[in-house]
KEKE-3310 file (N, C-alpha, C; in steps of 0.2 Angstrom, whole numbers, plus 5000, padded with zeros to 4 digits):
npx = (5004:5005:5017:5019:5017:5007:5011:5025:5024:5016:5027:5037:5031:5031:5044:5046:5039:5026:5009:4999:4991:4981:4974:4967:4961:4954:4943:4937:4933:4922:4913:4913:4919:4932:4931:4918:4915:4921:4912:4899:4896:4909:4925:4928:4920:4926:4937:4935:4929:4941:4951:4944:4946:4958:4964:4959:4965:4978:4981:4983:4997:5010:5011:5005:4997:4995:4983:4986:4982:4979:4988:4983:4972:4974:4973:4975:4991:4995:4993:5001:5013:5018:5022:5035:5037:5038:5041:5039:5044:5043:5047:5043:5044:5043:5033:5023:5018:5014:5001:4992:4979:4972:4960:4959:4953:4956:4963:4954:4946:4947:4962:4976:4984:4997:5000:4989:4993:5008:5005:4996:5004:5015:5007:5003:5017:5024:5016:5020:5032:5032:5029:5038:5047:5058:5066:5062:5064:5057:5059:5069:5072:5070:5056:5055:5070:5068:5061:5066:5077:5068:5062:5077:5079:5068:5070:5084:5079:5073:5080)
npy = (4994:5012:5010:5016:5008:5011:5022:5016:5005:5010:5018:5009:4999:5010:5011:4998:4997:4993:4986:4995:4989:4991:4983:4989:5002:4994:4988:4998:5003:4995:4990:5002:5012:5010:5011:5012:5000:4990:4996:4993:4979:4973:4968:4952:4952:4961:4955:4945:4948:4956:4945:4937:4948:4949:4938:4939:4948:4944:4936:4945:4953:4965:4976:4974:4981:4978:4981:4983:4971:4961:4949:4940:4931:4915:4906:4919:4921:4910:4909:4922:4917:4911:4920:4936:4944:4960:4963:4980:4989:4999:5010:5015:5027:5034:5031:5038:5050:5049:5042:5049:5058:5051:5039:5025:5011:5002:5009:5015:5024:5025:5019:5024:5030:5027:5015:5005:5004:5000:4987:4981:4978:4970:4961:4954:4954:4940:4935:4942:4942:4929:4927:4937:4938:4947:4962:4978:4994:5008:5020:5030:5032:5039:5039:5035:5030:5018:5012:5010:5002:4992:4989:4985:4973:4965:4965:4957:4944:4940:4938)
npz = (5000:4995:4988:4977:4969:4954:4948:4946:4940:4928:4921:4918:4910:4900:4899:4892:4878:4881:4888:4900:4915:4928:4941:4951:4946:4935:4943:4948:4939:4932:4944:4953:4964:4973:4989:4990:4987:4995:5008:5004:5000:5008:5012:5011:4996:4988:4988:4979:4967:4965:4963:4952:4944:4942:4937:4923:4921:4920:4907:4897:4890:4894:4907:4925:4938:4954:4965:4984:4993:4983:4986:4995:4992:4989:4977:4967:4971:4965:4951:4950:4951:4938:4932:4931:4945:4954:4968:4977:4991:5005:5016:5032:5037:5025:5018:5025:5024:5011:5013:5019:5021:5012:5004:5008:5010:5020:5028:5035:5052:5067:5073:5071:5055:5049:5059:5056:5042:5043:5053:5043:5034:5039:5040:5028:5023:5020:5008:5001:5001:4996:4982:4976:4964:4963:4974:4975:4982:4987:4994:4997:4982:4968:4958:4943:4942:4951:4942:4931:4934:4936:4922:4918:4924:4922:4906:4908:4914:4904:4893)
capx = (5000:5007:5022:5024:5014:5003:5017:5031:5018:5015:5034:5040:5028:5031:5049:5048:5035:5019:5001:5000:4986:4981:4970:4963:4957:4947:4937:4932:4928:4918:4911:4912:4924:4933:4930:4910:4911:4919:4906:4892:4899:4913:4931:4925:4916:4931:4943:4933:4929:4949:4954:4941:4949:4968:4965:4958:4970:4985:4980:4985:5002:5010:5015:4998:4998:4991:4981:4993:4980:4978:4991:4979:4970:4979:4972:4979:4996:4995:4994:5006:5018:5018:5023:5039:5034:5043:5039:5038:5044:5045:5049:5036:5046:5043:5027:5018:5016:5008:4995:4988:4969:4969:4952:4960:4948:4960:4967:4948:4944:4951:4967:4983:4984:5004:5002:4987:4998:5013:5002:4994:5010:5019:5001:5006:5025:5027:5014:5024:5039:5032:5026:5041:5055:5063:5062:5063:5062:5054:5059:5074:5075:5064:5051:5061:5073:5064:5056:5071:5080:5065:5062:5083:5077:5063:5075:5089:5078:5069:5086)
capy = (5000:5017:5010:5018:5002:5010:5027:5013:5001:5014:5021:5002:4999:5014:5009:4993:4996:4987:4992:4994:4990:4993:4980:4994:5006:4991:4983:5004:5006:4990:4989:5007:5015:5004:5012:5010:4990:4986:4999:4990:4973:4970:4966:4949:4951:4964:4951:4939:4955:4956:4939:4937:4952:4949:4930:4941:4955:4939:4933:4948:4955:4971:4979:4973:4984:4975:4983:4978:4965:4954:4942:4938:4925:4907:4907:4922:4921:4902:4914:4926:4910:4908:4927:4938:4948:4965:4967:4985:4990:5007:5012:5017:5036:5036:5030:5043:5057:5045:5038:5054:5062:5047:5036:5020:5007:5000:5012:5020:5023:5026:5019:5027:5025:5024:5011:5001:5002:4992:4981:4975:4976:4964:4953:4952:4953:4933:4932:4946:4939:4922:4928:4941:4937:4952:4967:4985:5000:5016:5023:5034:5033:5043:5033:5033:5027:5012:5009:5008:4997:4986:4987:4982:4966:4962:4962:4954:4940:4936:4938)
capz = (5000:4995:4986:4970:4961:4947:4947:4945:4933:4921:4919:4917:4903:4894:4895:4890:4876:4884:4887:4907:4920:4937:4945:4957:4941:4932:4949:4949:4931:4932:4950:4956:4968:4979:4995:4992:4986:5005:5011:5004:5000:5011:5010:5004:4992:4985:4985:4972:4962:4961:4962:4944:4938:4941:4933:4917:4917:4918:4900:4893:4888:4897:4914:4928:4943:4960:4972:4990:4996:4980:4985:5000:4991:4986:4968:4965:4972:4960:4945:4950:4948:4930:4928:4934:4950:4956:4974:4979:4996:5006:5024:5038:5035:5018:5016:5030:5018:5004:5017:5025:5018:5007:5004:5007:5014:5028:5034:5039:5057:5072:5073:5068:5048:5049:5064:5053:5039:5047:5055:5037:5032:5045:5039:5021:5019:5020:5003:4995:4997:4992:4976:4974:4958:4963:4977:4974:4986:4984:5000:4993:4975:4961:4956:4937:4943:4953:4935:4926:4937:4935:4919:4916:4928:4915:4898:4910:4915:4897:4889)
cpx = (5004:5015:5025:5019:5012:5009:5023:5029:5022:5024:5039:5035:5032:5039:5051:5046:5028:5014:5003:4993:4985:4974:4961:4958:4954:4944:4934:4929:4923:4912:4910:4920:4924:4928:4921:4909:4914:4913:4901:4892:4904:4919:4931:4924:4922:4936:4943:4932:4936:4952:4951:4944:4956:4968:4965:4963:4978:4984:4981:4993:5003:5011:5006:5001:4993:4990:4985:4988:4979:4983:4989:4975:4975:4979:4977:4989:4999:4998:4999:5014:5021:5021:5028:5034:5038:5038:5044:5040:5043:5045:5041:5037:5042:5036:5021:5015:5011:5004:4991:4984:4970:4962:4953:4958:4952:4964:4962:4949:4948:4957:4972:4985:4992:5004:4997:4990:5006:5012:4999:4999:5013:5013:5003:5012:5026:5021:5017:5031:5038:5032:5031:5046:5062:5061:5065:5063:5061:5055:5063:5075:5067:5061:5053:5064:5070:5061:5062:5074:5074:5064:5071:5086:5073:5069:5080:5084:5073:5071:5088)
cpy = (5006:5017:5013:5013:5003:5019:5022:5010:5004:5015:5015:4999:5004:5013:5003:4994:4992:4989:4991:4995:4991:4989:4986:4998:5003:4990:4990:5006:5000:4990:4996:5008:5011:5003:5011:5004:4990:4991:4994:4981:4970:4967:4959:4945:4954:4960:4945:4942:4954:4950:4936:4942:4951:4942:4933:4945:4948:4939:4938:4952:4963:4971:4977:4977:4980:4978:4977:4973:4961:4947:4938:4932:4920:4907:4914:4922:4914:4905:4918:4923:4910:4916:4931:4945:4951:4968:4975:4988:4997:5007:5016:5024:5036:5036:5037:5047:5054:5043:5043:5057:5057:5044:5030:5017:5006:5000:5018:5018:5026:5027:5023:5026:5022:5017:5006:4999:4997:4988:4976:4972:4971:4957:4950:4950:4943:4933:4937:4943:4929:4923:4933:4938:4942:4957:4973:4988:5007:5020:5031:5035:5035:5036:5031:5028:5021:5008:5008:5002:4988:4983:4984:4974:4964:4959:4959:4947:4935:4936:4930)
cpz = (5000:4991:4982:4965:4954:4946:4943:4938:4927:4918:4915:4911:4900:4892:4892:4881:4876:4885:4896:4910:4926:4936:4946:4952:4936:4937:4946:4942:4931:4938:4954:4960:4973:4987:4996:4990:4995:5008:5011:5004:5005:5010:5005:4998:4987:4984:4980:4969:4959:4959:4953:4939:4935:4936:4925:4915:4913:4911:4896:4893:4891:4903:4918:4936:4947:4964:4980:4995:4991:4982:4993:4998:4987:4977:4963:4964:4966:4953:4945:4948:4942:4926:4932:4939:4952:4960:4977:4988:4997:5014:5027:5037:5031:5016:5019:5026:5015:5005:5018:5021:5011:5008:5002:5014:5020:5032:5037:5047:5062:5073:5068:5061:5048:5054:5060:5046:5040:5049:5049:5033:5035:5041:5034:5018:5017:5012:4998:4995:4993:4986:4971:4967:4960:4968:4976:4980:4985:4988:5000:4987:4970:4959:4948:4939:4944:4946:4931:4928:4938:4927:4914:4920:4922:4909:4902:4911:4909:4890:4888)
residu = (UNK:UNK:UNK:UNK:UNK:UNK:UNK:UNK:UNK:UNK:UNK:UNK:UNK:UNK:UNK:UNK:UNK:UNK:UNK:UNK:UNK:UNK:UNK:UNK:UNK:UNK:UNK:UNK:UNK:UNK:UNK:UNK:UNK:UNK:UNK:UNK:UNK:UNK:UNK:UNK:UNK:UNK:UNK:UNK:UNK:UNK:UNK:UNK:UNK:UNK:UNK:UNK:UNK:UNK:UNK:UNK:UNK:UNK:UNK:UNK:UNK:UNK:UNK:UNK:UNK:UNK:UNK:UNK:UNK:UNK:UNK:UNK:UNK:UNK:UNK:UNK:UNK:UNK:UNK:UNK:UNK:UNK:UNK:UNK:UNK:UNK:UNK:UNK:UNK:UNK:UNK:UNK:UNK:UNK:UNK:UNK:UNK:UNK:UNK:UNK:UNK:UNK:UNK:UNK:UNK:UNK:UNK:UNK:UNK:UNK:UNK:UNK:UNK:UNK:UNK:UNK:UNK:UNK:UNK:UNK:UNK:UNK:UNK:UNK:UNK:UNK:UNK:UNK:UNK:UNK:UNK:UNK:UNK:UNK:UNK:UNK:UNK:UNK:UNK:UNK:UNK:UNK:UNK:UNK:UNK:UNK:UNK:UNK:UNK:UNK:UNK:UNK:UNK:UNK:UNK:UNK:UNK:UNK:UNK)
# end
């Protein structure tokens, strides 16, 4: 959450030559805006929404951007398999900025967004690093950069 995903995505495509997609911007062009499916539907329900989307977006060719809880369900993570994965990281510093007066579901409510932030993070890391090929960090480096360095992993790895 907040890494840079569909910033880095997009850049990595355009350097590669590829079409680029973001997950998170099909569910809402199809399904509405995230933050009213969990509303009315519930986490869920959002997670078969994306798990059906991600399975579709795979079979096409191009850069896929991952909202940071798809690798929550098992089918998905199966899929991810068959395809090079560049896990995105960023520090609890780095990230604070990128979090704050956003309209991200779970980091609504009461609690401390940076402190439920790290928490869902500590929850996920072990499926991102399962599903990872390679890890990046966005914590310090221009979000260019970060895309370069991935897209010179991509043509190094299907060289």
């Amino acid at each position: 959450m907040a890494a840079g995903k569909t910033s880095v995505g997009r850049t990595v495509a355009k350097l590669l030559g590829v079409p680029f997609r973001d997950s998170d911007k099909r569910i809402a062009a199809l399904h509405g805006p995230i933050p009213e499916i969990f509303a009315e539907h519930g986490e869920a329900r959002f997670r078969e929404i994306e798990r059906e989307t991600i399975a579709e977006m795979l079979e096409a060719e191009g850069v896929l951007s991952l909202g940071g809880g798809a690798v929550i369900d098992p089918a998905t993570r199966d899929r991810l398999a068959a395809v090079p994965v560049a896990f995105l990281t960023v520090s609890a510093q780095a990230v604070a900025p990128r979090i704050t007066g956003g309209s991200r579901p779970l980091l609504a409510g009461e609690e401390d967004p940076l402190e439920r932030w790290s928490r869902i993070f500590e929850e996920r890391r072990a499926w991102y690093e399962e599903v990872a090929d390679a890890t990046f960090d966005t914590s310090r480096m221009p979000m260019q950069r970060v895309a370069q360095n991935i897209a010179n992993w991509l043509e190094e790895t299907s060289a």
